[in-house]
MARKEKE-423627 format. One record per residue: residue number from 1; residue in three letters; x, y, z of N, C-alpha, C in turn. Coordinates in steps of 0.2 Angstrom, whole numbers, plus 5000, padded with zeros to 4 digits. Atoms other than C-alpha are relative to their C-alpha. Layout:
NUM:ala:X:Y:Z:X:Y:Z:X:Y:Z
...
***
This chain:
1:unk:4995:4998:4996:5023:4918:5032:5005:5004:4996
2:unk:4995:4996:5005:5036:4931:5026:5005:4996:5002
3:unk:4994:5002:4999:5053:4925:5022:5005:5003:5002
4:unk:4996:4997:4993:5067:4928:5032:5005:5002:4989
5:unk:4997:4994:5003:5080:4943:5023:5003:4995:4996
6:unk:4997:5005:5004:5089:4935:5007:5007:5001:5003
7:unk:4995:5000:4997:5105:4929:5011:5007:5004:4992
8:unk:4996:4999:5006:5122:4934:5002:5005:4993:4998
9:unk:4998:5005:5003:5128:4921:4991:5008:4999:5001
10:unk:4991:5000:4999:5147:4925:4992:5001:4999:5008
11:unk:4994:5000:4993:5148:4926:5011:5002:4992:5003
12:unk:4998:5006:4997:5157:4911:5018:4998:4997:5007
13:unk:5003:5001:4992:5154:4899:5032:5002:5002:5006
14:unk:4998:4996:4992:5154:4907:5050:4998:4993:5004
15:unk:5002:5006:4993:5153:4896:5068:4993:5004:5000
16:unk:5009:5000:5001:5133:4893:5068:5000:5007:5005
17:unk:5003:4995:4997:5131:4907:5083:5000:5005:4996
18:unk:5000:4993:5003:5138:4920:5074:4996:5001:4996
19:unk:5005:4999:5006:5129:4917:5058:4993:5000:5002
20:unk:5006:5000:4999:5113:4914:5065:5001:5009:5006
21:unk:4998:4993:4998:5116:4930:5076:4998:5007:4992
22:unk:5001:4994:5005:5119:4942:5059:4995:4997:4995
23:unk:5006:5003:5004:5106:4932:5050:4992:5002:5003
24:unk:5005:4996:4996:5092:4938:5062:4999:5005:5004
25:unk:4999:4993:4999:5098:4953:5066:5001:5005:4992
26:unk:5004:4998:5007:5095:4958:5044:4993:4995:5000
27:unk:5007:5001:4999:5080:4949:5048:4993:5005:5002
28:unk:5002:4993:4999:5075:4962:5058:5001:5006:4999
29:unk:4999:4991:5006:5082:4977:5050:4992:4998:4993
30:unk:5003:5002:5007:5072:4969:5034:4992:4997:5003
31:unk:5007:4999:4998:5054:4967:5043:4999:5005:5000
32:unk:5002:4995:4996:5055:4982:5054:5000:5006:4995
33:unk:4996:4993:5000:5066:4996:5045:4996:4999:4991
34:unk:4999:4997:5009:5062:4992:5024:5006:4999:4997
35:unk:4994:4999:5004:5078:4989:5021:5002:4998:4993
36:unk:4998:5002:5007:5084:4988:5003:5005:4993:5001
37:unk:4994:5007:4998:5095:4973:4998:5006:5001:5001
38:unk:4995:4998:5003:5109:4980:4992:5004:5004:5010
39:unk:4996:4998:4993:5112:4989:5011:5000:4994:5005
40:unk:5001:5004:4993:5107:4974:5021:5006:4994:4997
41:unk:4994:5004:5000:5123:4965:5011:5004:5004:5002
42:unk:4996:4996:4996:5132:4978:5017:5000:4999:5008
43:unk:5000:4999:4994:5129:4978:5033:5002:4992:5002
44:unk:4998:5009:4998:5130:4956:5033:5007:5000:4999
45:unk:4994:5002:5002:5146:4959:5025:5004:5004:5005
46:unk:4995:4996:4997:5156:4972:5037:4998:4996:5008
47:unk:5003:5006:4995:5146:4958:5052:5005:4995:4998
48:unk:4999:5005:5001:5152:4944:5043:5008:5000:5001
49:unk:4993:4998:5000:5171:4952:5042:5003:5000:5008
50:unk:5001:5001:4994:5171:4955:5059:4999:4993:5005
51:unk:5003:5008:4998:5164:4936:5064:5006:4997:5000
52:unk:4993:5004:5002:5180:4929:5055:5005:5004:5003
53:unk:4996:4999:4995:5190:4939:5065:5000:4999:5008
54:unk:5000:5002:4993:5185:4934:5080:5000:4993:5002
55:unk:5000:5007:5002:5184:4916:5075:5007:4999:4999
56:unk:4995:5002:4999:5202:4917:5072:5005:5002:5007
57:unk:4999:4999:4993:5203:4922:5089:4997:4994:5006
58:unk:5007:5007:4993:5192:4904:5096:4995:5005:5002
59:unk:5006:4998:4997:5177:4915:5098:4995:5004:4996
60:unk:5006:5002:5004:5160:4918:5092:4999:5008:5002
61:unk:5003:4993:5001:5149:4935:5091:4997:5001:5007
62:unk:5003:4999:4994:5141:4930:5108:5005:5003:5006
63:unk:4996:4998:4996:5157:4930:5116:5006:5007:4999
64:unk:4996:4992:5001:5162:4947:5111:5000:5004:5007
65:unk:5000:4993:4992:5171:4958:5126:5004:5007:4995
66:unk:5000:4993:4999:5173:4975:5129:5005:5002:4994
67:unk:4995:4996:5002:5189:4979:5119:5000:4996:4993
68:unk:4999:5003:5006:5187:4966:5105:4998:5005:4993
69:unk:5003:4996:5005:5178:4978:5094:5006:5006:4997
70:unk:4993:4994:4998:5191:4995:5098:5005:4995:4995
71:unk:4994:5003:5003:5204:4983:5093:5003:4997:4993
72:unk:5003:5002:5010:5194:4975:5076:5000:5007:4996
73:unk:4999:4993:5005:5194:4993:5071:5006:5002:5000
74:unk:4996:4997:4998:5209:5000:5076:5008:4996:4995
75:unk:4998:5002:5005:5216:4985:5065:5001:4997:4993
76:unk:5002:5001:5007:5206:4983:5051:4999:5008:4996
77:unk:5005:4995:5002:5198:5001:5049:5004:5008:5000
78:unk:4995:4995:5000:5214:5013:5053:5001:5003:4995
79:unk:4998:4996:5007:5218:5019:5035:4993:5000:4995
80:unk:5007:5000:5004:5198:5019:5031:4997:5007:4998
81:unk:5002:4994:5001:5191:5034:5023:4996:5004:5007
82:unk:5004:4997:4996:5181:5044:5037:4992:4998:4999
83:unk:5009:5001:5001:5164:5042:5028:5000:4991:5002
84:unk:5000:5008:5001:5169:5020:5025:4999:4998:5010
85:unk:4999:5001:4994:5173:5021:5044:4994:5002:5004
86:unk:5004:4997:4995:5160:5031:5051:4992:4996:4998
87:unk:5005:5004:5001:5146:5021:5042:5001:4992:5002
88:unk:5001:5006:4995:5153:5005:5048:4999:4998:5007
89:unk:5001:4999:4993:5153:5011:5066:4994:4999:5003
90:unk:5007:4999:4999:5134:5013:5063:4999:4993:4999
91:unk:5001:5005:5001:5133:4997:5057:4999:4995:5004
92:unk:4998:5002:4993:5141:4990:5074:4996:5002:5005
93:unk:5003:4996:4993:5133:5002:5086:4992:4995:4999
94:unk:5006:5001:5000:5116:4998:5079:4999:4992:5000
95:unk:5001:5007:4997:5120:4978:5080:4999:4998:5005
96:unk:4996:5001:4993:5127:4979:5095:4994:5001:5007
97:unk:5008:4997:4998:5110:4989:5103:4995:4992:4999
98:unk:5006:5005:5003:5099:4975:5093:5004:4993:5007
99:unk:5000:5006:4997:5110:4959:5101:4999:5000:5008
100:unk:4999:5001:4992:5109:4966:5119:4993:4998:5002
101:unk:5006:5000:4997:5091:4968:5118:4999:4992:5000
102:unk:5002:5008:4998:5089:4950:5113:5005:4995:5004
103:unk:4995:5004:4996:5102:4943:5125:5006:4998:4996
104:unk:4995:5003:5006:5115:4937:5110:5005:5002:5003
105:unk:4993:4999:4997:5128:4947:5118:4998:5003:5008
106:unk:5002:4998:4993:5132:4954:5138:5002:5004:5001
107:unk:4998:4992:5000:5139:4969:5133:5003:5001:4994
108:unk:4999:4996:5006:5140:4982:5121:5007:5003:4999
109:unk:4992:4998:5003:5158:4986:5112:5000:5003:4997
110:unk:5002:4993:5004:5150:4998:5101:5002:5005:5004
111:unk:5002:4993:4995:5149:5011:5117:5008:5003:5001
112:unk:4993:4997:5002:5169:5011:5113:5003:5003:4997
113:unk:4998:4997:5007:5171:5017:5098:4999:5005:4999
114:unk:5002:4993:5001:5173:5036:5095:4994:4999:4997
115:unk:5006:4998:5003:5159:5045:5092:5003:5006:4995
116:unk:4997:4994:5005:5162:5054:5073:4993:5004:4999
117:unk:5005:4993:5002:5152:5070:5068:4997:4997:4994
118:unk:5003:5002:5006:5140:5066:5057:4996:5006:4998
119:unk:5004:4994:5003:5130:5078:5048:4990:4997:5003
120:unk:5006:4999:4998:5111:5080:5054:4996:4993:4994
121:unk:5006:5003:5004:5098:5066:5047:4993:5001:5001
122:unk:5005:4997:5000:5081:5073:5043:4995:4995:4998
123:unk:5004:5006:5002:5066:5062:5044:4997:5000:4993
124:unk:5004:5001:5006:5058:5056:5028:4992:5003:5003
125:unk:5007:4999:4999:5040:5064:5026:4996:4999:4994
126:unk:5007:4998:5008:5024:5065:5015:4998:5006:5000
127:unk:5002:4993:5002:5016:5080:5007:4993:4997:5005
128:unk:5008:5003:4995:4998:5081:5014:4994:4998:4994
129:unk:5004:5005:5004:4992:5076:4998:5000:4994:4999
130:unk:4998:5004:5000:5001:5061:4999:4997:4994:5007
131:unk:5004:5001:4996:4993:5058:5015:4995:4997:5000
132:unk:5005:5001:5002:4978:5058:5010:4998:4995:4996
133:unk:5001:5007:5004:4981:5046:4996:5001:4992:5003
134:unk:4998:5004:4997:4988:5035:5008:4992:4998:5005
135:unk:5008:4999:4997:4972:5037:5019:4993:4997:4997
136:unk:5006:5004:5005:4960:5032:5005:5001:4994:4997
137:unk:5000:5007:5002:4967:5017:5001:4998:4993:5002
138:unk:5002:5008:4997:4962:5003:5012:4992:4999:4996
139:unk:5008:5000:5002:4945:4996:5006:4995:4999:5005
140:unk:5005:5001:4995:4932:5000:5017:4992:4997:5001
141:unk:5007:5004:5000:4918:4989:5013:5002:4993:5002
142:unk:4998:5007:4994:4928:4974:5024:5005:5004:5004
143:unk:4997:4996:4992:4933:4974:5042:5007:5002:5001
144:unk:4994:4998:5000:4950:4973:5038:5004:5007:4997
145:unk:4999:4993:5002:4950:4988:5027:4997:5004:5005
146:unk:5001:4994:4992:4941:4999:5042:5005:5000:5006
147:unk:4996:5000:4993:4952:4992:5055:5008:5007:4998
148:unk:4994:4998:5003:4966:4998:5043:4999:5009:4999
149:unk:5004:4992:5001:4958:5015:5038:5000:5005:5008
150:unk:5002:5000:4993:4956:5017:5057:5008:5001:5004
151:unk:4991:5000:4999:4975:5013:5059:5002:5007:4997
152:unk:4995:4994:5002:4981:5026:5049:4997:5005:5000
153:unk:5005:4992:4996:4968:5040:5054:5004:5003:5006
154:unk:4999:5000:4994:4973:5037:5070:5007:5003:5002
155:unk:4994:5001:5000:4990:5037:5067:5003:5009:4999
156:unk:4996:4993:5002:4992:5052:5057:4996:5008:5004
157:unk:5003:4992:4996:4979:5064:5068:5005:5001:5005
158:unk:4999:4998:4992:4988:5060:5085:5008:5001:4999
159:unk:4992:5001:5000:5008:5056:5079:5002:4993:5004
160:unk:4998:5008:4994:5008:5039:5090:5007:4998:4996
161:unk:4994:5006:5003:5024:5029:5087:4996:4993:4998
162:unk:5002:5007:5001:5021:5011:5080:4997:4996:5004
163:unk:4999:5005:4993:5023:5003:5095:4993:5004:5003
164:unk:5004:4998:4994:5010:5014:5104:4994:4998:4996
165:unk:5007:5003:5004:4997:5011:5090:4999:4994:5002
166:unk:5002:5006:5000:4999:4992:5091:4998:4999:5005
167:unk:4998:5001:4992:5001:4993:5111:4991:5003:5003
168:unk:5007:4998:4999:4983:5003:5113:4994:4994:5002
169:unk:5007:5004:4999:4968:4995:5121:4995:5004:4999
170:unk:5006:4995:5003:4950:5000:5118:4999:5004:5008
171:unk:5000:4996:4995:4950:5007:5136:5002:5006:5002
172:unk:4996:4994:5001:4963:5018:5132:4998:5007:4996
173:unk:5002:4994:5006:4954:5028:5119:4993:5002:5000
174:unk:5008:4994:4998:4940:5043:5123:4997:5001:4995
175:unk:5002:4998:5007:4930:5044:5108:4997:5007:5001
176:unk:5006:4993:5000:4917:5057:5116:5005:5004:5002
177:unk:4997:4995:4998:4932:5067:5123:5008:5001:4995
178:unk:4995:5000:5005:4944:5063:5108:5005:5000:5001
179:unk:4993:5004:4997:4959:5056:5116:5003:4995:5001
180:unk:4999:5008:4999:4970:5041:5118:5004:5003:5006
181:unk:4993:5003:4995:4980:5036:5133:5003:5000:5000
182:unk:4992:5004:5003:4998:5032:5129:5003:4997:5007
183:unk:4998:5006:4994:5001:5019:5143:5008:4999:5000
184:unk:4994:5002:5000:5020:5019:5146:5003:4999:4994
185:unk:4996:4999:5009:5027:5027:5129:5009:5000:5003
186:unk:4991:5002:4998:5045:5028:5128:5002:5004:5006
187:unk:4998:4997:4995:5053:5032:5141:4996:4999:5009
188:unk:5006:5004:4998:5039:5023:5151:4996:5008:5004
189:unk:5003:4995:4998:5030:5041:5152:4991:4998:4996
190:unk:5009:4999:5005:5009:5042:5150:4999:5006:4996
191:unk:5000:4996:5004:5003:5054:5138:4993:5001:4998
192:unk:5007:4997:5002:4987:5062:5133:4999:5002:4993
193:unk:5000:4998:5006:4985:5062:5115:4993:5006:4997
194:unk:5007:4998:5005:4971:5072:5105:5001:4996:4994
195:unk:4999:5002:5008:4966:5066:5089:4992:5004:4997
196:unk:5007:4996:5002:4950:5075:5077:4996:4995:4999
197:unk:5007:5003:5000:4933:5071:5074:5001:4997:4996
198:unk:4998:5003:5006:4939:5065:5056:5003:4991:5004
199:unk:4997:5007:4997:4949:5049:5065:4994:4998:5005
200:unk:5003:5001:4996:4935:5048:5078:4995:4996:4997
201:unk:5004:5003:5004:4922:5044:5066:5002:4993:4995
202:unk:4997:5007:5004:4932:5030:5058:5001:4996:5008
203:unk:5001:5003:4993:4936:5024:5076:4993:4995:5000
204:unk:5007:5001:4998:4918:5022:5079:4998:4996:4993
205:unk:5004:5006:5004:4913:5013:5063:5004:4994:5001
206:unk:4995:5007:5001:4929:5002:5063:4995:4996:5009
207:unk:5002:5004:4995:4922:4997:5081:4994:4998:5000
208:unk:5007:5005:5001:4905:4995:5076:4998:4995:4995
209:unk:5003:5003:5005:4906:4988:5060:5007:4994:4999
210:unk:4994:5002:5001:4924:4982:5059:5004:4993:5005
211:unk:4997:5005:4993:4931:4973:5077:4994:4997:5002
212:unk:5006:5004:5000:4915:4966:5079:5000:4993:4997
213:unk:4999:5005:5004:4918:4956:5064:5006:4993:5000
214:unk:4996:5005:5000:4934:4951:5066:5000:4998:5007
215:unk:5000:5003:4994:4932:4946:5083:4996:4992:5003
216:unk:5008:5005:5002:4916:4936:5081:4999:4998:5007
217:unk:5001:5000:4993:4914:4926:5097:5005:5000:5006
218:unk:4996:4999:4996:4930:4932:5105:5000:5007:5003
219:unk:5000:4995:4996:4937:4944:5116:5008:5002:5000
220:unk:4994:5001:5000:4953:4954:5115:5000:5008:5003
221:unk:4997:4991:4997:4961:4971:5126:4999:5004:4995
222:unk:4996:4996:5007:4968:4977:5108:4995:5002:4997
223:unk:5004:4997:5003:4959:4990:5099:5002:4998:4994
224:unk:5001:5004:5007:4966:4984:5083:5001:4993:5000
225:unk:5001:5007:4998:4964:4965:5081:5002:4998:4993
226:unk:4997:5003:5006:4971:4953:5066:4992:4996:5000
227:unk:5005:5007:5001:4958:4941:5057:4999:4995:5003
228:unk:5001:5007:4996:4962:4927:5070:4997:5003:5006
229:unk:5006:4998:4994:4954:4940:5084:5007:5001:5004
230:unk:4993:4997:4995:4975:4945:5091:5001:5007:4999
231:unk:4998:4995:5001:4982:4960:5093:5005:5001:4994
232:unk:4994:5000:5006:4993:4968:5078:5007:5002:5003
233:unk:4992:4998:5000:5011:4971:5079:5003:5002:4995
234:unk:4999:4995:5002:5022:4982:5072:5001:4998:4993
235:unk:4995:5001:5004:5031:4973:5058:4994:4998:4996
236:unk:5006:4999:5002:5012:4970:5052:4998:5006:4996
237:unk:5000:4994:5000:5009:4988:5053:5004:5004:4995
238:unk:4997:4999:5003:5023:4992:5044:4999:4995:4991
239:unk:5001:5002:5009:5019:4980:5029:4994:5001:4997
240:unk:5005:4996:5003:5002:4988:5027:5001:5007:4999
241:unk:5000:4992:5001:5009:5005:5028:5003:4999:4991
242:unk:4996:4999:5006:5020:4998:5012:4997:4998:4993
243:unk:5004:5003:5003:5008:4988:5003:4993:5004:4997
244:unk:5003:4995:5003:4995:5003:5004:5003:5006:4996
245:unk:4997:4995:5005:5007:5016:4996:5002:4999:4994
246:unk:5000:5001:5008:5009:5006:4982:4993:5000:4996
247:unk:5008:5000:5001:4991:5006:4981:4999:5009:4997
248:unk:5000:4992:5003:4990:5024:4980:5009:5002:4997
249:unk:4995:4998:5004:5006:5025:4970:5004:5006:5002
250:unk:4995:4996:4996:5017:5033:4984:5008:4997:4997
251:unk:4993:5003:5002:5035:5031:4977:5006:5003:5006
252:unk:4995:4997:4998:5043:5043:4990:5003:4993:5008
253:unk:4997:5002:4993:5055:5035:5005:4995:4997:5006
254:unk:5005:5000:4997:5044:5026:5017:5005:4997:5007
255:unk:4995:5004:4994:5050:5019:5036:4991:5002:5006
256:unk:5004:5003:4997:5038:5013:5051:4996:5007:5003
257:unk:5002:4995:4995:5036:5031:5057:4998:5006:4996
258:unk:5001:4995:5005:5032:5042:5040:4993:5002:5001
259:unk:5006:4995:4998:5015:5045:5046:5001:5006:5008
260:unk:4999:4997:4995:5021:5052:5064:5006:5006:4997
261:unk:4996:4996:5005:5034:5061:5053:4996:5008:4997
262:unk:5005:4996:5004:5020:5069:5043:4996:5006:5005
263:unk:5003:4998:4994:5011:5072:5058:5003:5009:5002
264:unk:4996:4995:5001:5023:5084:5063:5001:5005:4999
265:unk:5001:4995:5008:5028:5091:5049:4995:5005:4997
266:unk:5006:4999:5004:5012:5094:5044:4996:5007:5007
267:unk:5002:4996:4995:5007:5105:5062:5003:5006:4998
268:unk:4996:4997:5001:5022:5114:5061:5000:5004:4993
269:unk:5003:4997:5007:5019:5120:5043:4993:5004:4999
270:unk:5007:4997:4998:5001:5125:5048:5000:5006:5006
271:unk:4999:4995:4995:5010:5137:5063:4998:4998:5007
272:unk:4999:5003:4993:5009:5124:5078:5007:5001:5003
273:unk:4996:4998:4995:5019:5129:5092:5006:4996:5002
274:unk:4994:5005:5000:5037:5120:5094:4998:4993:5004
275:unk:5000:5001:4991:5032:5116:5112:4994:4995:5000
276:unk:5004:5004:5001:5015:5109:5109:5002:4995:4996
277:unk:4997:5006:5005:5023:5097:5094:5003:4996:5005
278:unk:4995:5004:4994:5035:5092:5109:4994:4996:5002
279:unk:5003:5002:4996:5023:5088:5120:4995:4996:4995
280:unk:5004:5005:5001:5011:5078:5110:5005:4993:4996
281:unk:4995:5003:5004:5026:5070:5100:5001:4996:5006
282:unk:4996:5004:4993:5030:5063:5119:5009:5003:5000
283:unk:4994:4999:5003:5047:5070:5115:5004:5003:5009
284:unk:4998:4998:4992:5057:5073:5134:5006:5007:4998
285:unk:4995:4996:5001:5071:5084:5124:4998:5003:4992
286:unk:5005:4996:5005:5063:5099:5113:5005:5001:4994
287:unk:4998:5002:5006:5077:5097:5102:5001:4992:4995
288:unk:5004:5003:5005:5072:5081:5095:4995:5000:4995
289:unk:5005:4998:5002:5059:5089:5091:5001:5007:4994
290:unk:4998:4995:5004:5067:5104:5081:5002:4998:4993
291:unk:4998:5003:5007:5073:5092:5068:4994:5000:4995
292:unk:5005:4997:5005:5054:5094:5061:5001:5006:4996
293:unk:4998:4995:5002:5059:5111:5059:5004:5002:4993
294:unk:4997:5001:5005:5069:5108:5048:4998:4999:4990
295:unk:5003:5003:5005:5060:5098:5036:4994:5005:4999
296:unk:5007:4994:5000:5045:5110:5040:5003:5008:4994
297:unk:4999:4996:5005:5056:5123:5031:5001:5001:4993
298:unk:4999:5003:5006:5062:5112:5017:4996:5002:4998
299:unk:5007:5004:5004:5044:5108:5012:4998:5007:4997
300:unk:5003:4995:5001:5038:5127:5013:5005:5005:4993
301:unk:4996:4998:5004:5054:5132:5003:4998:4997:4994
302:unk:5003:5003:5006:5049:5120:4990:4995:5002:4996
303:unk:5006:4995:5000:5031:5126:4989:5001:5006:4996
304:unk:4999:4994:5004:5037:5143:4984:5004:4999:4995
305:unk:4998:4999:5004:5048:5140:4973:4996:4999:4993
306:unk:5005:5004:5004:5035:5127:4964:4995:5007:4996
307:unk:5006:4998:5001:5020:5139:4966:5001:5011:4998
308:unk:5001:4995:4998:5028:5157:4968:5002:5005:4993
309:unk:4997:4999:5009:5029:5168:4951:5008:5003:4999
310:unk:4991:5000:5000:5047:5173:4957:5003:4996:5003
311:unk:4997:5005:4996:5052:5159:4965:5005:4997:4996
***
């Protein structure tokens, strides 16, 4: 069982909701996201700040309304630098997002809060060597390492989100027509993925040699399956994504979606079309989608410099 995000030593006692509140909301940043330590005491410390002023108001993190937050800023955060301010606004908004989903709170106080300019954030990516190396690492001579091999083929030929990788059933995915399904991606749209003969053929051992195994005399939807015969999930996924790059001695930036990143990147770099990247990406607005652009020119720029003899 992974242990829950290490706590900070210096922060003082909070009323139990709160605290268990921002204790389980760095729990989940620190499964899902990767996060370092050093930001997720930041993030508990500008939470925990926040707590104690509401607690010297008789109320808890649950019973946060609409103007509390507006108002915690306006007089804690008013002489704050612009960068101090504008990264703890994200700190809030992205709490505030996480506590609605799990009930914690019954309205968000974030959606108050100006919106400051930020400068563009550009996904992290892999080279396509990098790729590869990550690709070869699982050990294919056990079901777990095929299932795995099978995961990240899968992943990085079509682009899937995490969520749609876990979420796939075996009825969803065409091997002889080379397509998955995407049953209600974000935005609860279907979606026709392709993927190559290269993933297909790993498909088809993992399922003949692989989910059979782990299954044994069970029966499960879920194209990928754990050793107990359940489906995977995400935070799962993500710690074999982190565990095999240290395998292949990947040191670069990693997060749950660096394969779909690559994905991409890697189209795009090779002269795929904005419009088809949109469209298999699931992406409803083509500028989402121009942010690989981005990265896609970085990468190339790099490249010549490295390889070009005036560069």
């Amino acid at each position: 069982m992974r242990k829950a995000a290490p706590k900070d030593a210096e922060t003082p006692a909070l009323p139990p909701q709160s605290a268990d509140a921002i204790q389980r909301f760095c729990d989940a940043l620190w499964l899902e996201d990767g996060l370092a330590r050093n930001t997720l005491d930041a993030y508990r410390r500008d939470l925990t700040l926040y707590a104690h002023w509401l607690a010297e108001r008789s109320k808890s993190i649950a019973e946060t309304e609409d103007g509390d937050l507006a108002d915690y800023f306006a007089a804690r955060h008013a002489e704050s630098r612009a960068s101090t301010a504008n990264r703890r606004r994200t700190v809030f908004k992205r709490f505030f997002v996480w506590a609605l989903r799990e009930h914690v709170v019954s309205t968000d106080p974030s959606r108050l809060l100006p919106t400051a300019k930020q400068p563009p954030r550009y996904p992290k990516t892999l080279s396509e060597a990098q790729v590869e190396a990550l690709i070869n690492a699982p050990d294919v001579d056990t079901p777990l390492g095929l299932r795995d091999r099978a995961m990240i083929e899968l992943m990085y030929a079509s682009g899937l989100r995490v969520s749609e990788i876990v979420a796939l059933k075996t009825v969803e995915v065409g091997l002889n027509e080379g397509v998955v399904r995407v049953i209600g991606g974000k935005g609860g749209k279907d979606r026709l993925v392709p993927f190559g003969a290269e993933a297909g053929d790993w498909l088809r051992r993992y399922l003949r040699d692989g989910r059979t195994a782990l299954l044994g005399e069970r029966t499960a939807d879920a194209l990928f399956v754990t050793a107990r015969g359940e489906g995977m999930t995400r935070q799962a996924f993500w710690y074999l994504i982190k565990r095999y790059a240290l395998l292949a001695d990947i040191h670069a930036p990693l997060s749950p979606h660096t394969l779909r990143h690559a994905f991409a990147t890697h189209l795009l770099n090779h002269g795929a079309d904005l419009r088809v990247v949109q469209m298999l990406l699931g992406h409803a607005d083509i500028s989402t989608t121009q942010i690989y652009t981005h990265v896609a020119r970085e990468r190339l720029r790099t490249l010549h410099a490295q390889h070009h003899p005036r560069g």
